[in-house]
Biopython code that builds the backbone (N, CA, C, O; Angstrom):
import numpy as np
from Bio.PDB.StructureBuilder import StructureBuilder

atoms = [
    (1, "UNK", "N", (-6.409, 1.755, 0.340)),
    (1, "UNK", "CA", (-6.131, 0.681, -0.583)),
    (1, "UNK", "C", (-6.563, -0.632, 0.074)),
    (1, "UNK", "O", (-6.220, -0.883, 1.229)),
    (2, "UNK", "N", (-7.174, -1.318, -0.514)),
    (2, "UNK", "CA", (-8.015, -2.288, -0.087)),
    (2, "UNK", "C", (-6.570, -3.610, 0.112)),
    (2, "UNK", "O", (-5.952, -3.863, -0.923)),
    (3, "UNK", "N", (-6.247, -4.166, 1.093)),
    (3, "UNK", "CA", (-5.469, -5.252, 1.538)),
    (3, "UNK", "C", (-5.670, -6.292, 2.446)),
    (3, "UNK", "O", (-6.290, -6.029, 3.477)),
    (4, "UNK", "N", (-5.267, -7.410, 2.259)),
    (4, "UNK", "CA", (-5.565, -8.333, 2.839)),
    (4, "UNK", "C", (-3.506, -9.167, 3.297)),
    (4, "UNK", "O", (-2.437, -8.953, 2.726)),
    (5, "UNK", "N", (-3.872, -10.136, 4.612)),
    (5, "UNK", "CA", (-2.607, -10.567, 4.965)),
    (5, "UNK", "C", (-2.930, -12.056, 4.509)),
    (5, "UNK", "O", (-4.093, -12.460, 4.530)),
    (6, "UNK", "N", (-1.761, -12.952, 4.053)),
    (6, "UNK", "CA", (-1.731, -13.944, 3.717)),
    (6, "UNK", "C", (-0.362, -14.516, 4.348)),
    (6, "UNK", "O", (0.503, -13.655, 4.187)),
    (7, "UNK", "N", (-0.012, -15.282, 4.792)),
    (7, "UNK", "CA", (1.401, -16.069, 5.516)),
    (7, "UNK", "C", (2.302, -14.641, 5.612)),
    (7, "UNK", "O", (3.381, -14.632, 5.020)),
    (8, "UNK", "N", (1.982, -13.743, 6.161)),
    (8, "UNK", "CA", (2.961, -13.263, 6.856)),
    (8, "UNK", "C", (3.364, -11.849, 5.176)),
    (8, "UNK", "O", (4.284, -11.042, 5.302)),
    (9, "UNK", "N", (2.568, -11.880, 3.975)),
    (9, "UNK", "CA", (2.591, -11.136, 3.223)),
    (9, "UNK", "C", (1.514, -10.452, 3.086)),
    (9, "UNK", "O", (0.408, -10.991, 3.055)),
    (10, "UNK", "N", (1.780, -8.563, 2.938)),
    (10, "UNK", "CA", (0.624, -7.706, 2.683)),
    (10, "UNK", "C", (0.330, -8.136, 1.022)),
    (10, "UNK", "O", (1.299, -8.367, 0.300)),
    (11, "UNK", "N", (-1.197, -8.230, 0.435)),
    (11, "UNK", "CA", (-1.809, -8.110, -0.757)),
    (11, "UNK", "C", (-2.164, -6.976, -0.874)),
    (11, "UNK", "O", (-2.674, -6.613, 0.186)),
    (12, "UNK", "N", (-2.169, -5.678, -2.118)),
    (12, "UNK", "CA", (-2.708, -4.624, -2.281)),
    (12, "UNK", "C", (-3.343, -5.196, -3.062)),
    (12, "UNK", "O", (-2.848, -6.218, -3.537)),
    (13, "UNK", "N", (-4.460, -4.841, -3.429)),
    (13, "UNK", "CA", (-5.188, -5.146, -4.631)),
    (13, "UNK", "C", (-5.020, -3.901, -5.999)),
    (13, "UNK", "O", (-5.163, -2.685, -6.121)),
    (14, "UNK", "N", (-4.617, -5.128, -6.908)),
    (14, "UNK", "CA", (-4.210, -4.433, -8.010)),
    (14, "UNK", "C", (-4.918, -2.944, -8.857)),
    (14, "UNK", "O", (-4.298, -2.287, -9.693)),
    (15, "UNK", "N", (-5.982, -2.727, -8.503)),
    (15, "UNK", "CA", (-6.808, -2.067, -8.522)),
    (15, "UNK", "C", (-7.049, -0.709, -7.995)),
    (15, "UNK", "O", (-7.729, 0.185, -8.500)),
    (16, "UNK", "N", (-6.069, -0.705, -6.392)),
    (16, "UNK", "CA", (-6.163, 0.140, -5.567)),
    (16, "UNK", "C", (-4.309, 0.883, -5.804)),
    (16, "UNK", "O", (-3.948, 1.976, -5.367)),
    (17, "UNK", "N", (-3.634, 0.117, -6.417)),
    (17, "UNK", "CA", (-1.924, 1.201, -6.289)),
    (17, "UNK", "C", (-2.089, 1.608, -7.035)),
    (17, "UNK", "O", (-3.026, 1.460, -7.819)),
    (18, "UNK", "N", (-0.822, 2.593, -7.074)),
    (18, "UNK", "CA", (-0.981, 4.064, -8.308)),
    (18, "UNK", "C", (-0.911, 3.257, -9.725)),
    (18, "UNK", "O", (-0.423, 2.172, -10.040)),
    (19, "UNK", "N", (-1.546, 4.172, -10.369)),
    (19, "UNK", "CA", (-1.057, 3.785, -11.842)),
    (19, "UNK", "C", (0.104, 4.676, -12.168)),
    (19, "UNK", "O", (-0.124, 5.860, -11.920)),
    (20, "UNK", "N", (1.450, 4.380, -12.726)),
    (20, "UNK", "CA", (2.070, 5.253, -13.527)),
    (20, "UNK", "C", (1.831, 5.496, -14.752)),
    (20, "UNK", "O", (1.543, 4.654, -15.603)),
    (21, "UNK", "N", (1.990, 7.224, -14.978)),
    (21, "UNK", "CA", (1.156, 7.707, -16.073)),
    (21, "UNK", "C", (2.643, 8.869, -16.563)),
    (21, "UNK", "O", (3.155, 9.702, -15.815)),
    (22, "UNK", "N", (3.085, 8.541, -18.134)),
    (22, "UNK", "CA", (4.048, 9.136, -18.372)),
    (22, "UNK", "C", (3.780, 10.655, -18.179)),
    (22, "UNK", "O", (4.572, 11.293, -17.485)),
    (23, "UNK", "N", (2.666, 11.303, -18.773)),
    (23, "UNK", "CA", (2.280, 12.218, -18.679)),
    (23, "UNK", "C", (2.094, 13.182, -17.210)),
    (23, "UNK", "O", (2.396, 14.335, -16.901)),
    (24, "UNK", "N", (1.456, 12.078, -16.548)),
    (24, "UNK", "CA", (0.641, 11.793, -14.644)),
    (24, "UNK", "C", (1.988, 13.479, -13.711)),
    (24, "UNK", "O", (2.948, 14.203, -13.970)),
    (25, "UNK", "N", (1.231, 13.226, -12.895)),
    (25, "UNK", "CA", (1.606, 13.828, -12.062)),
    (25, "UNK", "C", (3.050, 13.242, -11.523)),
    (25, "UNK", "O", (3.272, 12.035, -11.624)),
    (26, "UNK", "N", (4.122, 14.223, -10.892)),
    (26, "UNK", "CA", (5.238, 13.739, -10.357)),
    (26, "UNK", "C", (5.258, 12.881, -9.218)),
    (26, "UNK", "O", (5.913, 11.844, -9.118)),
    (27, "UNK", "N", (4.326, 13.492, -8.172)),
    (27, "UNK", "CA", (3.543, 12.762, -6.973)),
    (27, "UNK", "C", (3.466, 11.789, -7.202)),
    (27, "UNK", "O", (4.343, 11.064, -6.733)),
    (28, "UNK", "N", (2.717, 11.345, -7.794)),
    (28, "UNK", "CA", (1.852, 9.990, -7.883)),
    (28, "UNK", "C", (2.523, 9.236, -8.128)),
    (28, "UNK", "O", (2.628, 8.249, -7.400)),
    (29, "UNK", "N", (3.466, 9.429, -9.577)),
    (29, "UNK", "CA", (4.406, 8.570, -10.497)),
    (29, "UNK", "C", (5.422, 8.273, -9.389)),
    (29, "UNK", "O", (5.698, 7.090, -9.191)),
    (30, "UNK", "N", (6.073, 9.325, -8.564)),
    (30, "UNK", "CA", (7.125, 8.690, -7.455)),
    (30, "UNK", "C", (6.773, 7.527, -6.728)),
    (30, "UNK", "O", (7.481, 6.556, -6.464)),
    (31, "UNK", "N", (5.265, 7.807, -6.358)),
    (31, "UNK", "CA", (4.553, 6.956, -5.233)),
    (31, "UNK", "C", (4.596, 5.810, -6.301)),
    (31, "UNK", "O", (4.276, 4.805, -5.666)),
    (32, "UNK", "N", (4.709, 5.638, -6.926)),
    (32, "UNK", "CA", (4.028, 4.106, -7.863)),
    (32, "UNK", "C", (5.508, 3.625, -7.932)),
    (32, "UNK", "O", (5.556, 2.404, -7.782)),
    (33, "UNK", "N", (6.538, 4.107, -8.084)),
    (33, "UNK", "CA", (7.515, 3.646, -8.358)),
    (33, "UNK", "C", (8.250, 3.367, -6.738)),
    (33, "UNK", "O", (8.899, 2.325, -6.643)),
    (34, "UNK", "N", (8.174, 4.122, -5.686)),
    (34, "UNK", "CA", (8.316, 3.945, -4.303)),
    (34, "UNK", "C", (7.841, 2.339, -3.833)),
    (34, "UNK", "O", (8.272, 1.354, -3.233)),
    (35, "UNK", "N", (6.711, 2.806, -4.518)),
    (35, "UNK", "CA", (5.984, 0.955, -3.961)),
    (35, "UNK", "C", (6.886, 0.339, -4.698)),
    (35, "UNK", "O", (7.836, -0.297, -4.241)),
    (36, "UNK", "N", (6.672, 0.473, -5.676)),
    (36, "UNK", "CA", (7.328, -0.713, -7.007)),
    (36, "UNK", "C", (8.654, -1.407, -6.310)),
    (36, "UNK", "O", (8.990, -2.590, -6.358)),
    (37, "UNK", "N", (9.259, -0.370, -5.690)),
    (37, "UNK", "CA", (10.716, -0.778, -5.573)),
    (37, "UNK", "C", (10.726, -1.879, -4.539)),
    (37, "UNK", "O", (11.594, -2.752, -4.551)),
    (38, "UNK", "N", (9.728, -1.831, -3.618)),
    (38, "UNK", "CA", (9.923, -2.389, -2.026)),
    (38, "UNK", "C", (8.707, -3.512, -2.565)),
    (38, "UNK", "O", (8.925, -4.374, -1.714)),
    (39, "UNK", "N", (7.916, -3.913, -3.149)),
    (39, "UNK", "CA", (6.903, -4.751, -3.681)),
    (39, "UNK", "C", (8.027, -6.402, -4.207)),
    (39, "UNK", "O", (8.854, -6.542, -5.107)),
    (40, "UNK", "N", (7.529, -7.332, -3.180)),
    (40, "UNK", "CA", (8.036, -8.176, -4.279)),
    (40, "UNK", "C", (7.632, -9.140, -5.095)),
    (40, "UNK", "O", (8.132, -10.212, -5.438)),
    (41, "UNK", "N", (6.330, -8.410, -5.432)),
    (41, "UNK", "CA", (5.923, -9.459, -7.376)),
    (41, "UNK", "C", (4.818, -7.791, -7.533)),
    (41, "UNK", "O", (4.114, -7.313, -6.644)),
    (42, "UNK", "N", (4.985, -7.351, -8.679)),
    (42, "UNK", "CA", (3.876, -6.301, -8.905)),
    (42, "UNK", "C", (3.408, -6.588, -10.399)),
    (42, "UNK", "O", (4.152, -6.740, -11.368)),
    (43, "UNK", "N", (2.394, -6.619, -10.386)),
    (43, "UNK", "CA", (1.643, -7.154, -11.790)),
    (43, "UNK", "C", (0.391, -6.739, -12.496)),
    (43, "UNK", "O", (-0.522, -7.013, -11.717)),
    (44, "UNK", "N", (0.045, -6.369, -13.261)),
    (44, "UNK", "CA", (-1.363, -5.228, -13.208)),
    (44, "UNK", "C", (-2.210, -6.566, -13.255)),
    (44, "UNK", "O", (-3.363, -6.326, -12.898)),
    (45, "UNK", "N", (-2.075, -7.472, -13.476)),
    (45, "UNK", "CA", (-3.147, -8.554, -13.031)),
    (45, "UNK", "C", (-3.465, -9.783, -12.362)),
    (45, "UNK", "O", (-4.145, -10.787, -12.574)),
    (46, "UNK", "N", (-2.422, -9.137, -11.131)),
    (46, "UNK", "CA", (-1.893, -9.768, -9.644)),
    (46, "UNK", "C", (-1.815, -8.150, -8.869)),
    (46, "UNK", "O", (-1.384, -7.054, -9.230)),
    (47, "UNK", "N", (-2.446, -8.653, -7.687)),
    (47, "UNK", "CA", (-2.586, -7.562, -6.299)),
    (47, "UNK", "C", (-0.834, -8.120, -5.953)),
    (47, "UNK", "O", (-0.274, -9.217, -5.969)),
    (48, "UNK", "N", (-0.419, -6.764, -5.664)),
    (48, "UNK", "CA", (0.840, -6.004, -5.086)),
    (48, "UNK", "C", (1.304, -6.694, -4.318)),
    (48, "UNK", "O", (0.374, -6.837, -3.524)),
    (49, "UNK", "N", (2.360, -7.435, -3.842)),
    (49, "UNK", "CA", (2.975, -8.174, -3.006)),
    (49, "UNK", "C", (4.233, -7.764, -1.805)),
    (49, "UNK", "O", (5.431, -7.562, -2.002)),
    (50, "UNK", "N", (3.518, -7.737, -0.629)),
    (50, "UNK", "CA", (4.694, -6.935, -0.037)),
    (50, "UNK", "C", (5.451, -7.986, 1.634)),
    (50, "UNK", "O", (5.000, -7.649, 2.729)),
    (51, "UNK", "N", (6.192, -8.785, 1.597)),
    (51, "UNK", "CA", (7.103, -9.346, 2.565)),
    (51, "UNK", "C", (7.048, -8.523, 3.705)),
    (51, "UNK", "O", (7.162, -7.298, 3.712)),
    (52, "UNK", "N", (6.831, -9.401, 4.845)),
    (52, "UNK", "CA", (7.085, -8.946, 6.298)),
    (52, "UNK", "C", (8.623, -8.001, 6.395)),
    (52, "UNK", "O", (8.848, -7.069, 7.167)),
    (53, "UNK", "N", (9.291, -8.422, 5.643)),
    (53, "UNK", "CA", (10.523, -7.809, 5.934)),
    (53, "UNK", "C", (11.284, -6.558, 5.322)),
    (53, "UNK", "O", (12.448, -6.159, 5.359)),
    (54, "UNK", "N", (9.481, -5.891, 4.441)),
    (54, "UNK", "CA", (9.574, -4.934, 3.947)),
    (54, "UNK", "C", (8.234, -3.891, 4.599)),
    (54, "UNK", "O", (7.802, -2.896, 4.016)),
    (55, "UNK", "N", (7.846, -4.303, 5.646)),
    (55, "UNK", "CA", (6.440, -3.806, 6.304)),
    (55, "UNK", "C", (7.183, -2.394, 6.818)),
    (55, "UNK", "O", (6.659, -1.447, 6.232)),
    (56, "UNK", "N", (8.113, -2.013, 7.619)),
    (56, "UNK", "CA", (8.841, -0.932, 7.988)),
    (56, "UNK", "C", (8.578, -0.053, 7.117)),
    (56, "UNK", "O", (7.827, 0.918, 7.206)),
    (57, "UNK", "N", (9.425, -0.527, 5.971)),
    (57, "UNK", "CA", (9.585, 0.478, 4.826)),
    (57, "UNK", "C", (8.336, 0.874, 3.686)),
    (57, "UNK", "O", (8.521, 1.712, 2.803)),
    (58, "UNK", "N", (7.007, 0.107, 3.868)),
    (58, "UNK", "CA", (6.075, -0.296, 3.295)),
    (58, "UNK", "C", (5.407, 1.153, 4.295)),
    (58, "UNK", "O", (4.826, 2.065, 3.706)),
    (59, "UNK", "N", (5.594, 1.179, 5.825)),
    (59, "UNK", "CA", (5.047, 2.019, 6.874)),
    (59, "UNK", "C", (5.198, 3.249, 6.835)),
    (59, "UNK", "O", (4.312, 4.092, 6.975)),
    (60, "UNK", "N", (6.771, 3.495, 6.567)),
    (60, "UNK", "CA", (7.309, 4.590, 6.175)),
    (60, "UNK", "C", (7.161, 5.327, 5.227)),
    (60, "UNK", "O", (7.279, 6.540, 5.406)),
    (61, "UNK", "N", (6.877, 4.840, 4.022)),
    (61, "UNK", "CA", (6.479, 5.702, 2.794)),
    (61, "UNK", "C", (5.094, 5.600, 2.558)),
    (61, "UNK", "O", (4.791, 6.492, 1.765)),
    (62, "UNK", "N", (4.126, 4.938, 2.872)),
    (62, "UNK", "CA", (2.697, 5.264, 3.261)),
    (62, "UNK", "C", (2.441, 6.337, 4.239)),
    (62, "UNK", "O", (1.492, 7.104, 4.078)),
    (63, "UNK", "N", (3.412, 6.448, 5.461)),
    (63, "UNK", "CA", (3.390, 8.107, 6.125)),
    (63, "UNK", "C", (3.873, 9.318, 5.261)),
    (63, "UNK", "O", (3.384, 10.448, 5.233)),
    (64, "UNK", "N", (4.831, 8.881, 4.635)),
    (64, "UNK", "CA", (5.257, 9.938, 3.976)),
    (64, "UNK", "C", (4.742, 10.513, 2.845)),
    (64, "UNK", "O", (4.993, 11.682, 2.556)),
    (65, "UNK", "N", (3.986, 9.746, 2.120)),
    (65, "UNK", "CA", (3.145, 10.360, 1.107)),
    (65, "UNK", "C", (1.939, 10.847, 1.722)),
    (65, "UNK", "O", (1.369, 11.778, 1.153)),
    (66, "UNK", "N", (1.390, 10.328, 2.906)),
    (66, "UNK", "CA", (-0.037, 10.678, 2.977)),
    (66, "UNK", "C", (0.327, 12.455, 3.929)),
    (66, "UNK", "O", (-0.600, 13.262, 4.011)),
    (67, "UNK", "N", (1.654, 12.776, 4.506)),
    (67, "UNK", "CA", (1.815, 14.087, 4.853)),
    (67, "UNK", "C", (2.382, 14.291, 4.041)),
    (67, "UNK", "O", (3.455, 14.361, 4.641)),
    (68, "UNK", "N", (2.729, 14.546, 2.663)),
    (68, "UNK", "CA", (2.895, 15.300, 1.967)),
    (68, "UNK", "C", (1.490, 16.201, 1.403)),
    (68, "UNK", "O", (1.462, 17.154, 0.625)),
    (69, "UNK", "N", (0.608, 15.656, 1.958)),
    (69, "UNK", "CA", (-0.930, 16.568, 1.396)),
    (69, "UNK", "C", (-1.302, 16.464, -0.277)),
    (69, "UNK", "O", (-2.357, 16.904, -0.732)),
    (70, "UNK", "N", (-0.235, 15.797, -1.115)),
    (70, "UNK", "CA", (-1.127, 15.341, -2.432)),
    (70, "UNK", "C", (-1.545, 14.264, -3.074)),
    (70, "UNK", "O", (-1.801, 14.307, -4.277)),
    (71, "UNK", "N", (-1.667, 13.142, -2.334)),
    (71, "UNK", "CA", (-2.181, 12.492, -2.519)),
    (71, "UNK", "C", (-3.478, 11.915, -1.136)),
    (71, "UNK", "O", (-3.049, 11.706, -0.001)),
    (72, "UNK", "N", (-5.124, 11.709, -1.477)),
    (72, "UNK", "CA", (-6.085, 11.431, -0.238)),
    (72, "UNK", "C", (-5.637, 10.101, 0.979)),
    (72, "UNK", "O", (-4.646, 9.371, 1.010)),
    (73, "UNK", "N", (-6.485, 10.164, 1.630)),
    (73, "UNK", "CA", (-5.949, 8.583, 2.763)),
    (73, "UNK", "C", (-6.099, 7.460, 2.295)),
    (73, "UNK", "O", (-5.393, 6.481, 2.539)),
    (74, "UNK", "N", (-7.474, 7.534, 1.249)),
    (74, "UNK", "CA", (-7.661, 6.062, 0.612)),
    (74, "UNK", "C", (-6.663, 5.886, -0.122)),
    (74, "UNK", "O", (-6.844, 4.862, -0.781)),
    (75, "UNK", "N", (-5.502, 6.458, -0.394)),
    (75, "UNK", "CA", (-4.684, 5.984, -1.250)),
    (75, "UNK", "C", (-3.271, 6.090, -0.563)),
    (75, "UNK", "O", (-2.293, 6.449, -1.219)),
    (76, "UNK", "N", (-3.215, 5.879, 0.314)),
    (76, "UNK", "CA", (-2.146, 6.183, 1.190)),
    (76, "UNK", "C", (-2.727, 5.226, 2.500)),
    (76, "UNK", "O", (-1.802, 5.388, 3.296)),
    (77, "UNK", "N", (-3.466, 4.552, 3.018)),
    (77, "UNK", "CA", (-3.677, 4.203, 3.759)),
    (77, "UNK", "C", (-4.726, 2.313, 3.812)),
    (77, "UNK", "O", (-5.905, 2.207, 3.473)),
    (78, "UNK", "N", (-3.981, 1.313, 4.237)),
    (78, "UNK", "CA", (-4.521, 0.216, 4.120)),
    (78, "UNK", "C", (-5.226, -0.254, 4.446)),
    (78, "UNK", "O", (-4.903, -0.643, 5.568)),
    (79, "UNK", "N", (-6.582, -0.699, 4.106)),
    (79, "UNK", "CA", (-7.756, -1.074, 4.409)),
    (79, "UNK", "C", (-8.633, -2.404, 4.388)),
    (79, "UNK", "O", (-9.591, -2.617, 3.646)),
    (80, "UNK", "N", (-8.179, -3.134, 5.222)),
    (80, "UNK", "CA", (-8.910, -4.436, 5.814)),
    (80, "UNK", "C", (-9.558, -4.870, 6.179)),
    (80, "UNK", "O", (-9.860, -4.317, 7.236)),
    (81, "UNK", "N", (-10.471, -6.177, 5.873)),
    (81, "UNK", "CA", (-11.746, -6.319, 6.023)),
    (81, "UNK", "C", (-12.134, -6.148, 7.784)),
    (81, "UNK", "O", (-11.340, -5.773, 8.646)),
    (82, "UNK", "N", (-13.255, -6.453, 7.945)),
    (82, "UNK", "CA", (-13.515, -6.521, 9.610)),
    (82, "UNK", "C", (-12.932, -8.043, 10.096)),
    (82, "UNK", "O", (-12.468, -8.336, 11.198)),
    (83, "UNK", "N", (-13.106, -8.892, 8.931)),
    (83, "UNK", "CA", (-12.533, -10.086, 9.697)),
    (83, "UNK", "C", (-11.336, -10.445, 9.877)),
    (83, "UNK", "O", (-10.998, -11.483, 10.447)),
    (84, "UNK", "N", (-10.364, -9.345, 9.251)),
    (84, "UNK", "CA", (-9.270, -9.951, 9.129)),
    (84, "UNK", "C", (-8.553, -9.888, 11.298)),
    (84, "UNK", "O", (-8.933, -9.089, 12.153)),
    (85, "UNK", "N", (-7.647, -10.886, 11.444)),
    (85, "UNK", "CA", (-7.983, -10.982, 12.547)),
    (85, "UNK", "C", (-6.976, -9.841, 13.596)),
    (85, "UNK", "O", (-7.386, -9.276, 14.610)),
    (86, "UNK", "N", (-5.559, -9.727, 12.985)),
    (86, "UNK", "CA", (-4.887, -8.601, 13.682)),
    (86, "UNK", "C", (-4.232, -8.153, 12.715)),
    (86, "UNK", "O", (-3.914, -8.708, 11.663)),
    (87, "UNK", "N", (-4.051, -7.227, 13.052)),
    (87, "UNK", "CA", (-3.457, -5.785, 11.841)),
    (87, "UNK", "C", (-1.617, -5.617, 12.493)),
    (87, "UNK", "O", (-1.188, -4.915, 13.409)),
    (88, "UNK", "N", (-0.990, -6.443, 11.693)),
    (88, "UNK", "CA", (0.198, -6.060, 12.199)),
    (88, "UNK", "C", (1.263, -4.708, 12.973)),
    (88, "UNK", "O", (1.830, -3.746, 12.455)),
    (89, "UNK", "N", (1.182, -5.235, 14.546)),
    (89, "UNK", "CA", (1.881, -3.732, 14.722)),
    (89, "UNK", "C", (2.666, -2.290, 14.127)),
    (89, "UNK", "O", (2.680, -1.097, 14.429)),
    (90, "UNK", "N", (3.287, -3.160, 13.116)),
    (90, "UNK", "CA", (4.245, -2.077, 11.882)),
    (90, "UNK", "C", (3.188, -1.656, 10.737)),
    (90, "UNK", "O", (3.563, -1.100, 9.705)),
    (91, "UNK", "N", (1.584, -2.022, 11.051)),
    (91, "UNK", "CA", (1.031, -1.637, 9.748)),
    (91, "UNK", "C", (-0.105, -0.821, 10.712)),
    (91, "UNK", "O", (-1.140, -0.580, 10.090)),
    (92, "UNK", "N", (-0.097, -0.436, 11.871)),
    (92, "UNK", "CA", (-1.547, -0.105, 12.250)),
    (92, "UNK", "C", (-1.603, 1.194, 12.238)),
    (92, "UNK", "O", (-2.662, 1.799, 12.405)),
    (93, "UNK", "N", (-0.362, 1.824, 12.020)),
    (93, "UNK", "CA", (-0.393, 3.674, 11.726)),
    (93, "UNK", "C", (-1.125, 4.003, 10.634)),
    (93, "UNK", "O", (-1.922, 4.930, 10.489)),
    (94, "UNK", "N", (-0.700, 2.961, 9.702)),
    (94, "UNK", "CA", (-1.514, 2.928, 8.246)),
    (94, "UNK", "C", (-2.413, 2.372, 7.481)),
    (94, "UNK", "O", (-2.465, 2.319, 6.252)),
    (95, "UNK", "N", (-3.316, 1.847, 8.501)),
    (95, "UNK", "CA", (-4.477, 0.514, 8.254)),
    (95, "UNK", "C", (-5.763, 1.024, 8.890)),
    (95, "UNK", "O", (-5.692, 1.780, 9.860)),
    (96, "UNK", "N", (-6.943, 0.642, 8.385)),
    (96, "UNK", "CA", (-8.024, 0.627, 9.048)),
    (96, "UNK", "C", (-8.726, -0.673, 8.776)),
    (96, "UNK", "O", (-8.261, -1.735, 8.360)),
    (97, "UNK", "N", (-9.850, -0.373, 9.077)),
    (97, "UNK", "CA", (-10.729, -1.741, 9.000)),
    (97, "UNK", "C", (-11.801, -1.322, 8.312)),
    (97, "UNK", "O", (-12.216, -0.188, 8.553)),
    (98, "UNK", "N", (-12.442, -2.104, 7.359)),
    (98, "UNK", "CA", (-13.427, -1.896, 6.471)),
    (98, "UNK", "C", (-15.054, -2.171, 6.994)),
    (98, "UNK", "O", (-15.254, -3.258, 6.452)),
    (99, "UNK", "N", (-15.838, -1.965, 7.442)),
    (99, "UNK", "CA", (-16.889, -2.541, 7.765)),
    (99, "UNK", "C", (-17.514, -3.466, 6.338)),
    (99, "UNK", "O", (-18.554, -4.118, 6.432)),
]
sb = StructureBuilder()
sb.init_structure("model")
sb.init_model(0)
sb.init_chain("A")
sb.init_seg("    ")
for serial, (resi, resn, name, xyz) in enumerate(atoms, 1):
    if name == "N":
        sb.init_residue(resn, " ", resi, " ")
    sb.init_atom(name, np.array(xyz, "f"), 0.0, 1.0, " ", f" {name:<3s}", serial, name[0])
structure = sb.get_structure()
């Protein structure tokens, strides 16, 4: 999921979190609502908003979905440009860097 840091807040880009789908899979729909809960502004036309003081728990359920084996890494895993300058310690289990 494509993210960027701004004052100390993760951006998902709106584009990249789950969609919930009434129909959708149970997986997925948990995961969308998992974020949802710990997100604080979520908007389908505003990128995902997530507080330093939810990065733990932001860490934790990005591990936990991506070993559950049904959902891929790009979607379970945060992805930052090359310039961005440090990848917060509580986010680097679950971050890469984008070339």
């Amino acid at each position: 999921m494509r993210a960027k840091i701004d004052n100390e807040v993760v951006f998902i880009h709106r584009d990249d979190v789950p969609k919930y789908n009434k129909q959708g899979s149970i997986v997925r729909n948990s995961y969308f609502w998992a974020l949802k809960s710990i997100a604080g502004r979520t908007h389908s036309r505003y990128d995902w908003e997530f507080e330093s003081e939810v990065w733990i728990a932001l860490q934790r359920l990005l591990i936990s979905f991506a070993e559950s084996g049904y959902l891929s890494t790009r979607e379970t895993q945060l992805e930052f440009d090359a310039e961005t300058e440090a990848i917060p310690q509580l986010l680097r289990l679950v971050s890469t860097r984008r070339e």
